[in-house]
N, C-alpha and C positions, 0 to 999 in steps of 0.2 A: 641440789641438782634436780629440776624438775622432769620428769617423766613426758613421752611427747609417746603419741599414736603412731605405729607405723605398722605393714603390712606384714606378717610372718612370712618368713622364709625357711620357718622348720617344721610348724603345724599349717602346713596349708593342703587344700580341699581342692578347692577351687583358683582361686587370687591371694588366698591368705589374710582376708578382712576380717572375718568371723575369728582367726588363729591371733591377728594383731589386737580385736578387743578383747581376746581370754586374758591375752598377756597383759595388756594397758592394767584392765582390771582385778587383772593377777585370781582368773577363775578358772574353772575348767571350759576348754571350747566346746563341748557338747553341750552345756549349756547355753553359749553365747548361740549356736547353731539351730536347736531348739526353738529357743528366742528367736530369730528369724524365720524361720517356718510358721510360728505361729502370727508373726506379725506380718509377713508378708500372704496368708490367705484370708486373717480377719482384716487386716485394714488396706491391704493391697498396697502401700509404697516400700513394702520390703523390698523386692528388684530394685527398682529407679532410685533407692537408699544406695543399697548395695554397689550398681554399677557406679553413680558418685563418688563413694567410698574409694571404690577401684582405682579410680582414673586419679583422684584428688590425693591422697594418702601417698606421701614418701616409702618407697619401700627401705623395709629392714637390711 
């Protein structure tokens, strides 16, 4: 059974992207959260990642 990315609906923040990649990856989300904060002020496509994510991604 392969594993597929979807949006949390029981760690969510925000949309629940950052809660569906803890789980895909099976991490803690404050890590995956992290990860986005520092990706999104050193490289700037965190947001416009993000809102993608949102819109594109099946929810759980």
């Amino acid at each position: 059974m392969s594993q597929q990315f979807k949006l949390s609906a029981a760690d969510k923040k925000l949309a629940g992207v950052c809660g569906g990649i803890a789980e895909y990856l099976n991490i803690d989300p404050l890590l995956v959260r992290i990860g986005w904060v520092v990706i999104t002020f050193c490289g700037g496509c965190g947001i416009l990642l993000y809102l993608l994510l949102w819109l594109l991604a099946p929810k759980a």
